[in-house]
N, C-alpha and C positions, 0 to 999 in steps of 0.2 A: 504494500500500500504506500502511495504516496501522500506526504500531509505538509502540508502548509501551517507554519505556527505563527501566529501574529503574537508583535510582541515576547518573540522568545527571550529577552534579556533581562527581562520581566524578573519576578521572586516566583513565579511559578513555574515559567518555559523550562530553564535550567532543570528541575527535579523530572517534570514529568517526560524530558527529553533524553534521562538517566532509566527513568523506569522503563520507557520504552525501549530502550536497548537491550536493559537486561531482559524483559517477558517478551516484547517482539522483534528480534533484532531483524524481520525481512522487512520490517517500514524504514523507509526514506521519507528524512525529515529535511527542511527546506526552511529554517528561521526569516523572518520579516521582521527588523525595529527600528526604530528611530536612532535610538541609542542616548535614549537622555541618562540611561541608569548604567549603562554599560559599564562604568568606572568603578561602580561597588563589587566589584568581582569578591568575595570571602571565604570559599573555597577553590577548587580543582574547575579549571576554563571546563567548561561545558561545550565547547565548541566542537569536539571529538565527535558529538553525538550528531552533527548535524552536516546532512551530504552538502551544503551550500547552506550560505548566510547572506542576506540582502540586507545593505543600510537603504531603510526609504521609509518615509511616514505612510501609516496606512490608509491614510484620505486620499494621498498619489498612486499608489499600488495600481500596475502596471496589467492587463489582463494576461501578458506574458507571461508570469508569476501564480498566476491561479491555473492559466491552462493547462492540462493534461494531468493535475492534481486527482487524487480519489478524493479528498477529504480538507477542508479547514477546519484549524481548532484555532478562537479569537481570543486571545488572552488581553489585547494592544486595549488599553482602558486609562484613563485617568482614574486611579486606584483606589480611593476613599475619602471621607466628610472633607478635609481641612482640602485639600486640592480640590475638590469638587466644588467649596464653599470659594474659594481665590480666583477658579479658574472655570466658570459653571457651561459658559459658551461652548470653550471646548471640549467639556465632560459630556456634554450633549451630544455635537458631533462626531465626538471617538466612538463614544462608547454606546451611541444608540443609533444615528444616521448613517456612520461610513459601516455600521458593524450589518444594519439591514441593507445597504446598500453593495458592499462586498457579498454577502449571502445570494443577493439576487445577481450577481455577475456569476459566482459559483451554478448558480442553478444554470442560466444562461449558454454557461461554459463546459456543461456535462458534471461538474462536482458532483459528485453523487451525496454527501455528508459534509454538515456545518454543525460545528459544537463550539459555543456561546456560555465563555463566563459569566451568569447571573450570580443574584446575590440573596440571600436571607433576610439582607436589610432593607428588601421592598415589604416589608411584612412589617415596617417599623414600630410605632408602640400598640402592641397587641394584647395588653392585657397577663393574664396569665393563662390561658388556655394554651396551647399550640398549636402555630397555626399551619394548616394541612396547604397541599398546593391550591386547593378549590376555593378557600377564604378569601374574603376581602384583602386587597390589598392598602396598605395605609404610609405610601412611599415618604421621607420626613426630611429627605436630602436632596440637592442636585446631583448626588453621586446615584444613588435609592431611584431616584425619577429616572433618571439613564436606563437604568437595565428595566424596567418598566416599557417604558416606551420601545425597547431594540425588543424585549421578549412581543410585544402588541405585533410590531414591525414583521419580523422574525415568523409569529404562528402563519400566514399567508402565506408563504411561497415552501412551504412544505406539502411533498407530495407522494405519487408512489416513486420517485425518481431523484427525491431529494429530501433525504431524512437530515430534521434539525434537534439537535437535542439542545435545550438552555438546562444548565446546570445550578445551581441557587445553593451555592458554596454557604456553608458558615462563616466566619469570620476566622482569617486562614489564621496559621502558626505554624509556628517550627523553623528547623535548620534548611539554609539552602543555598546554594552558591550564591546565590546574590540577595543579601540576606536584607531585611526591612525590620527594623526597631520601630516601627508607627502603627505597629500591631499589638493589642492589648497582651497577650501573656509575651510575646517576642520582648514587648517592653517593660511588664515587671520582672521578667529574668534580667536581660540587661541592667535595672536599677537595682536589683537586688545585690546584681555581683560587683558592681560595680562603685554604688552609693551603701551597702551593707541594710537598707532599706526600700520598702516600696511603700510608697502614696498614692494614695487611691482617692484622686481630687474629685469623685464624684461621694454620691454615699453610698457608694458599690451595692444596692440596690438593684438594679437594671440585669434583668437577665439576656444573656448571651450565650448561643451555640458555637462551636468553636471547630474548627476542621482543621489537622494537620496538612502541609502541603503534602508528602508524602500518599495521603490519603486524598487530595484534590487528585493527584495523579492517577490514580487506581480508579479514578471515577469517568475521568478523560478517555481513559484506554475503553472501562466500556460504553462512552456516547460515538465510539469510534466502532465498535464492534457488535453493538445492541442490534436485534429486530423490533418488532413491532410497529405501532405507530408511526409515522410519517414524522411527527408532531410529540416531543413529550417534555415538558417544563415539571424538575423533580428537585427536589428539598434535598442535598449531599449535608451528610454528616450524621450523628446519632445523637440519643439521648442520653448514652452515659460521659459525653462530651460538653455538657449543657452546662453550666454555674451561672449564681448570680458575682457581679463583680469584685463586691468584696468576700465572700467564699473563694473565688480564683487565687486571690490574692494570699491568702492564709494558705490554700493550696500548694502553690510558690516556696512559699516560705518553710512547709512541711518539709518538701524535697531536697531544696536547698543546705536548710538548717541556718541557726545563727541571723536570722532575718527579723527585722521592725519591721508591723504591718502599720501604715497611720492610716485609715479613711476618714475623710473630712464630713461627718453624721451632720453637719450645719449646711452642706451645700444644696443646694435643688436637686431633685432626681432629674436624672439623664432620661431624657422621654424615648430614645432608644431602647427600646429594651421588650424580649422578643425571646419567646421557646415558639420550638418546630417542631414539627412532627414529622420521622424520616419516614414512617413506614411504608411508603408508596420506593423509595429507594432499598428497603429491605427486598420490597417483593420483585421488583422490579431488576435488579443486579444483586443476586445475592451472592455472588462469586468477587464482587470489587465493591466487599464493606471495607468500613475503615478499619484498621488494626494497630495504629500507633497506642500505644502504654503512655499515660500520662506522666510519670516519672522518668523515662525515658528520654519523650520530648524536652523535659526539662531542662535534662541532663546533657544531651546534645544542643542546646542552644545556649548553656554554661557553656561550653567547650571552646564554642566557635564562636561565643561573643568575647574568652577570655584571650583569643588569638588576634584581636581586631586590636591597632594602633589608630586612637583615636585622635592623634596628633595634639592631644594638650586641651581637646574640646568638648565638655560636659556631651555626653551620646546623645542628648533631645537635641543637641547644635550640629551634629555630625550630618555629614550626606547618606547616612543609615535611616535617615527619615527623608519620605520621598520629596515631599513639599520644601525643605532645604535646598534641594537639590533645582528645583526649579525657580524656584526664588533667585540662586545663586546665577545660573545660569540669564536670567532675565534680568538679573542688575550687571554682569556683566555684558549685554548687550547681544545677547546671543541667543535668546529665546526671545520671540514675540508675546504676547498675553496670550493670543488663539493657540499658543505652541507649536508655533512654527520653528524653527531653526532659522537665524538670521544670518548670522556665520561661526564655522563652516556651515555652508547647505548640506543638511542631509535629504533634503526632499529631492534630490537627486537616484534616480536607481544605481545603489554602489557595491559590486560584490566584496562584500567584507573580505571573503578568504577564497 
């Protein structure tokens, strides 16, 4: 199989371009990214896993590039709340207009399969029930509205000839070549190992599902290999991976050991806050549940955050957080607000390797 990965330099491409290797080594993977993150490399170049690598924005993306593909998998997204909230125009266009707009060149182009990172946090404040894929949706974010509108986008142009899977991730975690501290447990490990504490500036309240990337990966492989529907938008990740925020955090702190928990009981609750029901992903792929061990995870993202040279810069300052990273990049004159590249151009089609 051939597959096209948008956004492989991404915190996800890297891992699930590892797993694919190891379970299917007869796919040819084919990267797509802009490369605004490419420089946080924190483990082993992932670049091995991939027959070709395209520098180019995926609003540019060339029909060359999708032609003779079996498969896209979209990862290429403006990533979460704080960039979604800074950058909302182009959260919009990545992640909902070029991502249904690429889909419909795929179908166009004979693609036979498009698999579409959704998110959990279109389910925004839900109460306490969990909420199953069928429920209202109650989107709370520009990031949240995005995968709303590309899933709307998205259900139409699926057919007997072009199966779409949207995926509706947890909120990711864990170790990975190109590793993001702007992730709730990514970043109490980090503070933990780092500051001997974690603060939990909300009143950790808010419940949250939690998906290792390891386990996003295992979920990719089957919207790449599933039958059935034409059409299927399903909830990844479980229930024994579910905390409210300040239990995560004590959590943390169990594995660790030697950790201060502080949550701030005086702050407003976080109106995020959202349990899911996977079991339509139980029945659905029961060969690619998730399997990551929570003390594990932990323990792997001690490892590989205590290997990171932070250069002298408190880790919220670091380019480990994605919105630094763009910020920096836009004050030096090199990224546009819409996220374009000013210079160097990468919306140029450039074979990386």
């Amino acid at each position: 199989m051939r597959i096209v990965v948008t956004g492989h330099k991404g915190y996800v491409g890297p891992v699930f371009a590892r797993h694919a290797s190891e379970r299917q080594p007869g796919w040819e993977l084919t990267g797509v990214d802009a490369e605004f993150f490419a420089g946080q490399l924190t483990g082993p170049d992932p670049a091995r896993f991939f027959r070709r690598e395209i520098r180019a924005d995926v609003r540019d993306l060339p029909d060359e590039v999708l032609r003779g593909a079996d498969a896209v998998v979209y990862l290429a997204a403006v990533s979460n709340d704080p960039m979604g909230k800074e950058f909302e125009a182009a959260t919009m266009q990545i992640n909902a207009a070029t991502a249904v707009a690429t889909a419909a060149r795929c179908r166009a182009l004979g693609v036979g399969r498009f698999v579409f990172a959704s998110s959990c946090s279109i389910y925004g404040s839900a109460g306490d029930a969990p909420r199953a894929e069928s429920d209202a949706l109650n989107p709370l974010t520009a990031y949240a509205r995005s995968k709303v509108a590309a899933e709307n986008g998205l259900r139409p142009l699926a057919g007997p000839d072009f199966s779409v899977t949207c995926l509706r991730f947890a909120t990711a975690c864990g170790a990975s070549p190109r590793l993001r501290l702007d992730l709730v447990l990514n970043d109490f490990v980090a503070s933990a190992l780092l500051t001997g504490r974690i603060e939990v500036l909300s009143d950790g309240s808010p419940w949250r599902p939690l998906v290792h990337v390891d386990d996003m990966a295992r979920a990719i492989e089957w919207g790449l290999s599933r039958g059935g529907d034409p059409f299927v938008s399903v909830n990844v990740g479980s229930a024994e991976w579910t905390w409210q925020i300040g239990g995560l955090a004590h959590d943390v702190a169990d594995v660790l050991g030697g950790v201060e928990v502080s949550i701030n009981k005086a702050a407003q609750p976080d109106n995020r806050s959202y349990k899911v029901d996977f079991s339509l992903f139980q029945k659905l792929a029961p060969h690619h549940q998730p399997q990551k061990r929570f003390d594990v995870a932990v323990r792997e993202l001690k490892d590989q955050v205590s290997r990171i040279d932070f250069g002298g810069l408190p880790f919220r300052k670091s380019p480990y957080l994605r919105l630094n990273v763009l910020r920096d990049l836009k004050a030096e004159n090199r990224l546009s607000q819409d996220l374009r590249w000013l210079a160097p151009s990468a919306a140029e089609l450039v074979p990386a390797k």
